[in-house]
C-alpha positions in Angstrom: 7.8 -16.6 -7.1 5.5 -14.6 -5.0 3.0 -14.7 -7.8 0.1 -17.5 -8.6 0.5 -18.8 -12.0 -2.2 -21.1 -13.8 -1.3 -22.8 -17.7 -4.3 -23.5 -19.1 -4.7 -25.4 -22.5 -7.6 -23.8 -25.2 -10.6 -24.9 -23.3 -9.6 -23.1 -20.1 -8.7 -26.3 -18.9 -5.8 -25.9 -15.8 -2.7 -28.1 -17.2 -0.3 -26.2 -14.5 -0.4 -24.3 -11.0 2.2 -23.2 -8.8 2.0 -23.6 -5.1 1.0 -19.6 -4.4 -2.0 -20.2 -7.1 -3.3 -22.9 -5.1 -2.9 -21.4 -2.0 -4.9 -18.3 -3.0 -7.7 -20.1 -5.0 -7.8 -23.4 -2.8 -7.1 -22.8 1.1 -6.7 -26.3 1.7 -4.0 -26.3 -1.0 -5.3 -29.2 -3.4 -4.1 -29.0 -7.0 -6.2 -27.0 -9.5 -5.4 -29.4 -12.2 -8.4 -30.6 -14.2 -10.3 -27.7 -13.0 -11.5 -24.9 -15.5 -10.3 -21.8 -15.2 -13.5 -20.2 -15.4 -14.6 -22.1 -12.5 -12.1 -20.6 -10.2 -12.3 -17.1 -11.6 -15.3 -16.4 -13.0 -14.0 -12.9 -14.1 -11.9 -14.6 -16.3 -11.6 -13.5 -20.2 -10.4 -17.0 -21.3 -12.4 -17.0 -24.1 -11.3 -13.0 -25.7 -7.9 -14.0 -24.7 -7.4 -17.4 -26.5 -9.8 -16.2 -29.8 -8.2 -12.8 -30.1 -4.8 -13.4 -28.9 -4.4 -10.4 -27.0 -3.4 -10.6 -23.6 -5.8 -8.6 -20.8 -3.6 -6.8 -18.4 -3.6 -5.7 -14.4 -7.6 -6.7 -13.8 -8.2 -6.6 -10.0 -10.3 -9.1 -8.1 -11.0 -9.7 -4.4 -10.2 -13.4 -3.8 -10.8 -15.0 -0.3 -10.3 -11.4 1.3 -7.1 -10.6 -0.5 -6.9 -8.1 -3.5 -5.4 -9.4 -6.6 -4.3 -8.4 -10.0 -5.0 -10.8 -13.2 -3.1 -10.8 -16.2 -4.3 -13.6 -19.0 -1.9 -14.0 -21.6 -1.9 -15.8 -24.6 0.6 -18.6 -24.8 1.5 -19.4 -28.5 2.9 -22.1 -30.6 6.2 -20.6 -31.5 6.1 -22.2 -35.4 2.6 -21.6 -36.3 1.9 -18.9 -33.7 -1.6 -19.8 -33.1 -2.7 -19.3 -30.0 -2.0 -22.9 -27.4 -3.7 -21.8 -24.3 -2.9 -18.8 -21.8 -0.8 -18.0 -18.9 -2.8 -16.6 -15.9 -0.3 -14.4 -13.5 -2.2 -13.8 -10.0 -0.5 -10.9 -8.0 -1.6 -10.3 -4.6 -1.6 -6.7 -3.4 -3.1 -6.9 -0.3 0.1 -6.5 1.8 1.5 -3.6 -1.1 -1.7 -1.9 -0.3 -1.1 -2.5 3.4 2.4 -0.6 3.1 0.9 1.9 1.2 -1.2 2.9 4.0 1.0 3.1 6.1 3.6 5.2 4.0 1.0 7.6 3.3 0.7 7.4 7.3 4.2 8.3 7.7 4.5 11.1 4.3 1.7 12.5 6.7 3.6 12.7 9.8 6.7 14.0 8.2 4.3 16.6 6.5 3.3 17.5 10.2 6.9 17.8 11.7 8.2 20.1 8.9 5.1 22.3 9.4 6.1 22.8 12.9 9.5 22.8 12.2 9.2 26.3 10.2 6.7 27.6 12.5 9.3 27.0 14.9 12.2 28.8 13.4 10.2 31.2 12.6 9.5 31.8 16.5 13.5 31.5 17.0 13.8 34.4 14.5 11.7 36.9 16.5 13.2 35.5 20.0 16.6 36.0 18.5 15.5 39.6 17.1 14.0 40.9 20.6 17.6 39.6 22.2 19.8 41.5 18.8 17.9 44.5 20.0 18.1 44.0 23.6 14.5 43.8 24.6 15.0 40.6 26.7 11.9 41.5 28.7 9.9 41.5 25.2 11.8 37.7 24.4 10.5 36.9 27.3 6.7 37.5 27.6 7.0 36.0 23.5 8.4 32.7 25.1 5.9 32.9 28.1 3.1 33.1 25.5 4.3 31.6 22.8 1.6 28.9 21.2 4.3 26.5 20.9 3.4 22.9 22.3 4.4 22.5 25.7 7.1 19.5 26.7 4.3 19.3 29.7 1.5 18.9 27.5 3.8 16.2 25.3 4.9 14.6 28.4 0.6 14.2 29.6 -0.5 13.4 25.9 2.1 9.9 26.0 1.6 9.2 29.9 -2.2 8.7 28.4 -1.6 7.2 25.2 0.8 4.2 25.6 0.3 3.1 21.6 3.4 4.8 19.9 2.0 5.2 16.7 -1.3 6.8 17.9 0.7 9.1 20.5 3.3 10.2 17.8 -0.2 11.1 15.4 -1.8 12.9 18.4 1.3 14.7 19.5 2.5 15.8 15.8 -1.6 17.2 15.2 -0.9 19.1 18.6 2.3 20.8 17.4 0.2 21.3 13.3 
């Protein structure tokens, strides 16, 4: 399970951790048994959770530089449905955020190419319309002065930028 979970009885007293729960709330991975939940997460709404029974969903917290999301729920008796304790479900989201970055990084860049994709059929329609006609001398001076990014100026732009990702950003922001 890649999530932290924490039992706690109706004190807020730990009963039960999973390994990834320790990790994230004790580097030197010791047990969290004993400890009070409030102790570890002083955010906690231990208390709302176990007197109203209603569980507290998707609460983010920055925990020893990672961002999480808490959900307390409360863990009932299954007879007399009174409220035993709560589950705490730790979800770390700092590598989720990290691939979100860099998809939005790459929606951008795909943004970018189709931008100067149309421009460039767009410049292959009026090439294509000069020759139909027959004014090659006219396709020719377009072509010649066309604003189109040269394979020259590609071919300097990643002799001087040796990082792929950069030289691909820099390179489709020439050709926007």
């Amino acid at each position: 399970i890649d999530d932290g979970l924490i039992a706690t009885d109706t004190h807020g007293r730990i009963l039960f951790s999973n390994q990834k729960a320790a990790e994230l709330f004790s580097p030197e991975g010791g047990s969290l048994s004993g400890r009070r939940i409030r102790d570890l997460y002083p955010g906690s709404r231990f208390e709302c959770v176990a007197s109203a029974g209603e569980a507290i969903l998707r609460r983010s917290w920055s925990l020893s530089g990672h961002t999480v999301l808490i959900d307390e729920i409360p863990v009932r008796d299954q007879e007399s449905r009174a409220v035993r304790g709560t589950l705490v479900v730790i979800a770390d989201r700092t590598e989720l955020m990290r691939l979100s970055d860099d998809l939005f990084g790459a929606r951008s860049m795909l943004d970018t190419l189709r931008a100067f994709n149309h421009e460039f059929l767009n410049k292959l329609h009026v090439i294509l319309g000069y020759l139909q006609t027959g004014e090659i001398s006219r396709a020719i001076d377009f072509i010649s002065n066309s604003t189109l990014v040269t394979s020259r100026s590609v071919r300097e732009t990643a002799d001087r930028i040796r990082e792929t990702r950069i030289c691909a950003l820099v390179i489709g922001k020439m050709m926007h």
